[in-house]
C-alpha positions as CSV (number, residue, x, y, z in Angstrom):
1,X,12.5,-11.7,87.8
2,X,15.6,-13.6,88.8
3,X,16.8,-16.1,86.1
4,X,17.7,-19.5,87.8
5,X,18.5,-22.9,86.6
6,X,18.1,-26.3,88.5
7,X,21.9,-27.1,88.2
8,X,20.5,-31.5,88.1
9,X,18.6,-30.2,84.7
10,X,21.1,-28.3,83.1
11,X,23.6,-31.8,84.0
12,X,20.8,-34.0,82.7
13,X,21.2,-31.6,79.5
14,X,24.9,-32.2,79.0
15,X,24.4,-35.6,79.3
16,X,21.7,-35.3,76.1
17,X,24.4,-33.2,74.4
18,X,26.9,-35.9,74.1
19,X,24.3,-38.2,72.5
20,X,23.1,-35.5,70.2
21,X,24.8,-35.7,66.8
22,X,24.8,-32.1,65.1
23,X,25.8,-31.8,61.6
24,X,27.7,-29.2,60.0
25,X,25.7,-26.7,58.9
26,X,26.0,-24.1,55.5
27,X,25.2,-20.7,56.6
28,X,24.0,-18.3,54.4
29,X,23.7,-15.1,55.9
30,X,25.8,-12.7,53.9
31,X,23.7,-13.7,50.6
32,X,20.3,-13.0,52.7
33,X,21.6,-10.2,53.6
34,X,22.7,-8.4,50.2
35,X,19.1,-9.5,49.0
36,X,17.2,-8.3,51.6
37,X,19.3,-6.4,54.4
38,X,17.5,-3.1,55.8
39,X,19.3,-0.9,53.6
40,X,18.0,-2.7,50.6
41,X,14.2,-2.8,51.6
42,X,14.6,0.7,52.3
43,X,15.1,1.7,48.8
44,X,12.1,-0.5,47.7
45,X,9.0,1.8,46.1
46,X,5.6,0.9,44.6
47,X,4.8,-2.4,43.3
48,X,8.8,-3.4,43.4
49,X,8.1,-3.2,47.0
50,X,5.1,-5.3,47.2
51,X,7.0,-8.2,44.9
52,X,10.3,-7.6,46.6
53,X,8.9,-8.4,50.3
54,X,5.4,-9.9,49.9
55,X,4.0,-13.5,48.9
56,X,2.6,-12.1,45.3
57,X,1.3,-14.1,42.3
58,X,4.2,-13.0,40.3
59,X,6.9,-13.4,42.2
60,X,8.3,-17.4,43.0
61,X,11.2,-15.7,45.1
62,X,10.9,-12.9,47.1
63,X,11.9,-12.2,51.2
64,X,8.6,-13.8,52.9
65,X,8.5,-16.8,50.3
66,X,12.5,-17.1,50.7
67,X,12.5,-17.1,54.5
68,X,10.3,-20.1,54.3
69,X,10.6,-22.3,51.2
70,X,14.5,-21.5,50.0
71,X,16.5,-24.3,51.7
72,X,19.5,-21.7,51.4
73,X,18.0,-20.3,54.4
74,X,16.7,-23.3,56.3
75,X,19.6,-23.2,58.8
76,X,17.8,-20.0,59.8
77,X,14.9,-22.1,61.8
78,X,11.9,-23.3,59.9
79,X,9.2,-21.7,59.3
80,X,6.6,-24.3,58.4
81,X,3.2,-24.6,58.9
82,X,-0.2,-21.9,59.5
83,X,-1.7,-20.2,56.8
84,X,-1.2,-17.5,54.6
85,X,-2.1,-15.0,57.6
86,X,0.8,-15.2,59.1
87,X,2.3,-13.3,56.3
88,X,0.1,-10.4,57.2
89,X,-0.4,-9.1,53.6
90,X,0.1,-11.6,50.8
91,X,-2.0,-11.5,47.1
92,X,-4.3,-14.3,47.2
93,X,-5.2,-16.1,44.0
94,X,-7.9,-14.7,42.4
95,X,-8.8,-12.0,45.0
96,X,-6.0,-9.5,45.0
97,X,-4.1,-8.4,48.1
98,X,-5.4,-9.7,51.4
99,X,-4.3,-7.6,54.7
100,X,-5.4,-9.7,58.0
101,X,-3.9,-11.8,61.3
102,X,-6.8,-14.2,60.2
103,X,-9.9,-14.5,58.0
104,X,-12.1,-12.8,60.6
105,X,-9.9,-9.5,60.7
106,X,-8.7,-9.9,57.0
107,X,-9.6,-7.1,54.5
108,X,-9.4,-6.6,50.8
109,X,-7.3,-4.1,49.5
110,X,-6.4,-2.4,46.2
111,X,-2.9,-2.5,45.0
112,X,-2.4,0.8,46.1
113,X,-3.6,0.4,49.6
114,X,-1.1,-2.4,49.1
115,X,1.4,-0.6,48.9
116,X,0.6,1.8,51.7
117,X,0.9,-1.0,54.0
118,X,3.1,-2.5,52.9
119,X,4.9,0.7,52.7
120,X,4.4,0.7,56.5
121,X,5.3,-2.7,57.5
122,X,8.3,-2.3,55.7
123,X,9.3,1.1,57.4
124,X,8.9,-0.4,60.7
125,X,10.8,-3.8,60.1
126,X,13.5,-1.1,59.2
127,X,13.1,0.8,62.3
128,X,13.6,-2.1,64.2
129,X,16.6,-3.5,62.6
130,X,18.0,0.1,63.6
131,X,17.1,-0.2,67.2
132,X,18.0,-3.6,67.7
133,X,21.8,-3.0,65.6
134,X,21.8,-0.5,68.6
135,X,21.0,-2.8,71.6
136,X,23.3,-5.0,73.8
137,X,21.4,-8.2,74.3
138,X,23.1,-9.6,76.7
139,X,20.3,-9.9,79.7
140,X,16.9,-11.4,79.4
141,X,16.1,-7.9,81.3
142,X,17.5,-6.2,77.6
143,X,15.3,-8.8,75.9
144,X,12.2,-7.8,77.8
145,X,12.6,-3.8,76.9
146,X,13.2,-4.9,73.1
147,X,10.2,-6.8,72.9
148,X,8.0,-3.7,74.5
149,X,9.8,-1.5,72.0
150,X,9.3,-3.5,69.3
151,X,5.8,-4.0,70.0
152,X,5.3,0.3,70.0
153,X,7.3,0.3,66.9
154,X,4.7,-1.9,64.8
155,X,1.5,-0.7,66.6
156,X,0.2,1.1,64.2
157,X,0.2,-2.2,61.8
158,X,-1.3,-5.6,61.5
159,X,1.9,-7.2,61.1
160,X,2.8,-7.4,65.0
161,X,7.1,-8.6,65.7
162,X,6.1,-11.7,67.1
163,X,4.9,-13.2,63.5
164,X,7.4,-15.8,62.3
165,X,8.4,-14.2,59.5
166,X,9.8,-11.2,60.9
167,X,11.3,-12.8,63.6
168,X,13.4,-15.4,61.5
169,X,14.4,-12.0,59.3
170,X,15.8,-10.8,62.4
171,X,17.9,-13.7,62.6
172,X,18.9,-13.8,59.1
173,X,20.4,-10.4,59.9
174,X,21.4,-11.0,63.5
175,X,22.2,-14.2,63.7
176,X,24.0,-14.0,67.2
177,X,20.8,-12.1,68.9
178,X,17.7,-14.6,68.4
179,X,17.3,-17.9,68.2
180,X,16.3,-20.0,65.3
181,X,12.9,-20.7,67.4
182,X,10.4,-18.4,65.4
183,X,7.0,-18.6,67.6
184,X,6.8,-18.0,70.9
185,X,4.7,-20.9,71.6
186,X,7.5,-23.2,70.3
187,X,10.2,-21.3,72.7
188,X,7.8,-22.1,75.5
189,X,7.6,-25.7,74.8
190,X,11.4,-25.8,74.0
191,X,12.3,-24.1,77.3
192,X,9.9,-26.7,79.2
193,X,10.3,-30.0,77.2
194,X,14.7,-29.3,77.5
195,X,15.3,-27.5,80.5
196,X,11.9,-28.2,82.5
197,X,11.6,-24.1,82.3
198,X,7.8,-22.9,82.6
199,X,8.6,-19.0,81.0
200,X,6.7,-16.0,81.9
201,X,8.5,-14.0,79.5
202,X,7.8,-12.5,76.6
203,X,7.8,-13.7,73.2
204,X,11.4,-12.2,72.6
205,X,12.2,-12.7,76.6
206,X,12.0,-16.5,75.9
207,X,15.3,-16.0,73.2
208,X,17.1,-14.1,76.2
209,X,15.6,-16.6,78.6
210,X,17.4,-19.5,76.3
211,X,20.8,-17.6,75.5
212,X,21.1,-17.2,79.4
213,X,20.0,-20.7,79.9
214,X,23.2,-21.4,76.7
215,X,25.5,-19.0,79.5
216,X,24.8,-21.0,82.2
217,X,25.9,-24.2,80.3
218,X,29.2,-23.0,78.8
219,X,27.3,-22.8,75.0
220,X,28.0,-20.5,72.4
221,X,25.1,-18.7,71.3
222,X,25.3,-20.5,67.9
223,X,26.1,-23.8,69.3
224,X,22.5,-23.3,71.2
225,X,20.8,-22.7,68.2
226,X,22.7,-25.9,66.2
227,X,21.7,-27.9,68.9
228,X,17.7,-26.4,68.1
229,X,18.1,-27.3,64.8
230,X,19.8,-30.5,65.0
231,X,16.5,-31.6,67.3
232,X,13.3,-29.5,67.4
233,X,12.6,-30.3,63.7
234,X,14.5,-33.6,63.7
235,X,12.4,-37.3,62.8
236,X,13.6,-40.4,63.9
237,X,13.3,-43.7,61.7
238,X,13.5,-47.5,61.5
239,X,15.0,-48.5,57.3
240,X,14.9,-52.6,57.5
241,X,17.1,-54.2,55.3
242,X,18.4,-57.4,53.7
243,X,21.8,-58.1,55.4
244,X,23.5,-58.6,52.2
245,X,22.8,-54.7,51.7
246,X,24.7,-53.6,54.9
247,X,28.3,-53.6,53.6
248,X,27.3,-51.6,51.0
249,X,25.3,-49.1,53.0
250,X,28.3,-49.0,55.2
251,X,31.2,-48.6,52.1
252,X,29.0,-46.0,49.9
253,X,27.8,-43.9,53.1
254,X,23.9,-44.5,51.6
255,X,20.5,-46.2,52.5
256,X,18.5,-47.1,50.1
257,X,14.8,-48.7,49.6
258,X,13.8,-51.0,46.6
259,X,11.3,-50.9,43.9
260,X,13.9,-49.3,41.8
261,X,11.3,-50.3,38.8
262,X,9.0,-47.2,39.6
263,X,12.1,-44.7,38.5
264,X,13.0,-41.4,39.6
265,X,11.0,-40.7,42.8
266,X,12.1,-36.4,42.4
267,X,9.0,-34.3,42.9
268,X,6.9,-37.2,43.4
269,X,3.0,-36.5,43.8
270,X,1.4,-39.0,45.3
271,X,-1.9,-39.4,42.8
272,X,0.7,-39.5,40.0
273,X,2.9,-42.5,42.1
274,X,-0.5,-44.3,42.6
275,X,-1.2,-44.8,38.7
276,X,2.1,-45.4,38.1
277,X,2.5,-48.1,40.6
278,X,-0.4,-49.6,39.9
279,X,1.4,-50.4,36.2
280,X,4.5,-51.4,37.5
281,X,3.3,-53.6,40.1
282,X,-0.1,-54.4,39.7
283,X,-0.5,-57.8,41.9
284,X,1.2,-55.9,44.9
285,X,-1.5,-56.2,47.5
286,X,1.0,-53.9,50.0
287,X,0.0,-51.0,47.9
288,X,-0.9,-48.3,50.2
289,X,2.0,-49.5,52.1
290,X,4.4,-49.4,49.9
291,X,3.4,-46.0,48.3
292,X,3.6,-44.5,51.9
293,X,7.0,-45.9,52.1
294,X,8.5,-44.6,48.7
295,X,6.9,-40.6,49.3
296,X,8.2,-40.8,53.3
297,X,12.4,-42.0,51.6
298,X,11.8,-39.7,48.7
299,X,10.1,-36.4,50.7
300,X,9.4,-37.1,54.3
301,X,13.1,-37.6,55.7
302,X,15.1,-34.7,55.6
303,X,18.8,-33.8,56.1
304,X,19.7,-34.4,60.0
305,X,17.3,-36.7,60.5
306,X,18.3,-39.9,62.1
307,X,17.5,-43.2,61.0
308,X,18.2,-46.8,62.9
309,X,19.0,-49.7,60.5
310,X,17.5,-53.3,61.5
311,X,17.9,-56.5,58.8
312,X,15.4,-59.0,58.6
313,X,15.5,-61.1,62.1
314,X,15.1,-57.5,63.8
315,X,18.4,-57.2,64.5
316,X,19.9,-53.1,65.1
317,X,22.9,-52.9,62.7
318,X,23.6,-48.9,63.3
319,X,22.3,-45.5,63.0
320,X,23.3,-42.7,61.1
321,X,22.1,-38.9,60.5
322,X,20.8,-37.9,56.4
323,X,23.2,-36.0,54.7
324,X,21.8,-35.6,51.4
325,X,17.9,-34.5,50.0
326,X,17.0,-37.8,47.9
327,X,18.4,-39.3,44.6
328,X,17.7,-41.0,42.0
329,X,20.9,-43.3,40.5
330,X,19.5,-44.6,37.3
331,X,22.1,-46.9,36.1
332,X,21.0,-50.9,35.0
333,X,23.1,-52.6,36.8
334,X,23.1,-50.3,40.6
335,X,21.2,-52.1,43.1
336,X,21.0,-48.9,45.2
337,X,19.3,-46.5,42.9
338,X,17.1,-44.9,45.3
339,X,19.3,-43.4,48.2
340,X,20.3,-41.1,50.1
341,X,23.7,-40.0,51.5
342,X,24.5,-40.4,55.0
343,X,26.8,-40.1,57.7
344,X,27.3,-43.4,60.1
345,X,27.2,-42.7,63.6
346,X,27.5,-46.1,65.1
347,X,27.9,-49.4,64.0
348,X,27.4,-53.1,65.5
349,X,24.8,-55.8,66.5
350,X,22.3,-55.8,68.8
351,X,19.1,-56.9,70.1
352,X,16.6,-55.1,69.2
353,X,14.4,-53.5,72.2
354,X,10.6,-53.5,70.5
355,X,8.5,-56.7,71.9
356,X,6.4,-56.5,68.9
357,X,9.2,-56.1,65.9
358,X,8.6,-53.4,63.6
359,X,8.2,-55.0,60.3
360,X,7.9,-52.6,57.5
361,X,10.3,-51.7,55.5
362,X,10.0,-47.6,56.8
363,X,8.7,-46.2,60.0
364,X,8.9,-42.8,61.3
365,X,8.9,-43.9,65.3
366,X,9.7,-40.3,66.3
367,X,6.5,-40.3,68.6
368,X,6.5,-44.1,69.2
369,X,7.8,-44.4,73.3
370,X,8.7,-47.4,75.2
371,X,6.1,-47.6,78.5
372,X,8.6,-49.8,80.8
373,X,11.4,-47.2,79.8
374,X,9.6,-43.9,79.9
375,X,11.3,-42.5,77.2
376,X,11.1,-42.1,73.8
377,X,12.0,-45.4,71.5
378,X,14.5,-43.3,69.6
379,X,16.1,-42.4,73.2
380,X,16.0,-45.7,74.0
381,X,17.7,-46.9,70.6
382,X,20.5,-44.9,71.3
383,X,21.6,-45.4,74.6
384,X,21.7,-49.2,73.4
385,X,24.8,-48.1,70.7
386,X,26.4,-46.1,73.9
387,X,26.3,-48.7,76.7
């Protein structure tokens, strides 16, 4: 199959590109690799091996829980979301070691079947990082015969090459060969939400499919997959403020949210932040509200997400991309002591484009479109700082 590009999409793209704000990102390859490289598995025996590579009861860092929880690793792609099965073999809580795509085809095992599988899993991962430190790349043709050879090499296991876990390890060791897209379903929809690409390739076709698609635009492999990063997991916000806030905002490089009486919002769970709220402020009749608010500043923004700033006649002051995870500054006489660190893309005044003004203090409008515009709100918000 012939790989072709509609040359008005891929100028459409460029156009995105210039809007997009990508931040700098902190690789960590070279300690993955010393942890967990194929040499280093390979030498892995017995129940070292099961609590070296697989989600176990005693282990709180290991490869599968490191490739999705440690934030060392999360400019490798995310992996969030699904269950346990996607793991393949994990130790469940209470039942022992659980082998199994899903809980029909799941099956119990003994810690030595355990490690029999995992045994296996772990000799083909190997395998593959052999034949794949072997091959070019270069064509989504090359792509296609590494996804049929990958499939024969794991045939004999549950745990099949197109799990996200074993795909993101093959980027964490080959970084410049897959993308940082680790399901195929989410390729799919990135090919045809970007590039207006429906794929009939495989699930490692699709990475050659978007490298070639990278080619074709004059991008580096790895400025493809920043650009993935900096949007496919990215939220967009609305933070209103008092005016009188906005020099400081714009001085310190923060945004910030009151009810600094609460304290430390770190680790916050939110039956805890109910009773605790419910002392500090007990005739607030916004309560749900304002709790929502506090756990999306304290653990539902990330770093790279983007967040508009409007005062209190609705006014758009700026936007700016999160820098920071959140912090707590717990001095008497800061203001500010809830914030997070950010870096100001634009700055100015203007109306704002919502008929019906968003009034609370938060709001995640990543989803929220504008009909008369068809496109999305956050689109929209931009292109009003460019013009």
């Amino acid at each position: 199959m012939e790989f072709k590009i509609d040359n008005d999409v891929i100028e459409v793209f460029k156009t995105k590109l210039k809007k997009t704000y990508i931040p700098e990102y902190e690789y960590n390859y070279k300690k993955f690799r010393k942890l967990y490289a194929p040499n280093v598995l390979k030498e892995l025996e017995g129940v070292e091996l099961l609590e070296r590579m697989f989600r176990s009861n005693k282990s709180s860092s290991n490869l599968c829980i490191d490739l999705e929880h440690d934030n060392n690793y999360s400019s490798g792609g995310s992996m969030k979301g699904g269950t346990s099965y996607k793991f393949s073999l994990y130790e469940k809580k209470g039942s022992g070691w659980t082998y199994g795509n899903s809980s029909k085809s799941a099956e119990l095992l003994t810690e030595s079947e355990a490690i029999m599988v995992g045994s296996a899993i772990r000799d083909a991962l190997v395998s593959s990082c052999d034949l794949i430190s072997e091959s070019t790349l270069e064509s989504i043709a090359d792509y296609e015969e590494l996804n049929m050879r990958l499939e024969d090499i794991f045939s004999d296991v549950k745990a099949n090459p197109r799990l996200m876990w074993i795909h993101k390890y093959f980027h964490m060791i080959f970084p410049d060969k897959f993308t940082v897209i680790h399901t195929d379903d989410k390729r799919s929809a990135f090919l045809n939400s970007e590039f207006n690409v429906s794929s009939e390739y495989s699930a490692y076709g699709k990475d050659g499919e978007i490298f070639s698609i990278a080619n074709a635009i004059g991008l580096t492999r790895k400025e493809m997959n920043e650009y993935i990063l900096a949007t496919i997991n990215r939220d967009y916000w609305i933070l209103t403020i008092d005016y009188d806030q906005w020099d400081t905002f714009k001085t310190k490089n923060i945004i910030s949210i009151d009810w600094n009486e609460i304290g430390t919002l770190t680790n916050a769970n939110k039956n805890r932040l109910i009773k605790k709220y419910c002392k500090v402020y007990p005739n607030d009749i916004n309560q749900e509200e304002s709790i929502d608010i506090l756990l999306s500043f304290s653990n539902g923004m990330k770093k790279g997400d983007i967040v508009f700033i409007q005062d209190e006649e609705y006014n758009l002051l700026g936007y700016c991309a999160i820098e920071s995870d959140y912090t707590y500054l717990n001095m008497s006489d800061e203001l500010c002591k809830h914030r997070r660190f950010v870096k100001w893309i634009k700055t100015g005044c203007y109306e704002n484009l919502f008929e019906q003004p968003l009034t609370a203090v938060l709001t995640n409008i990543t989803l929220y479109t504008f009909e008369n515009l068809k496109v999305p709100c956050y689109e929209a918000l931009i292109n009003r700082f460019i013009k």
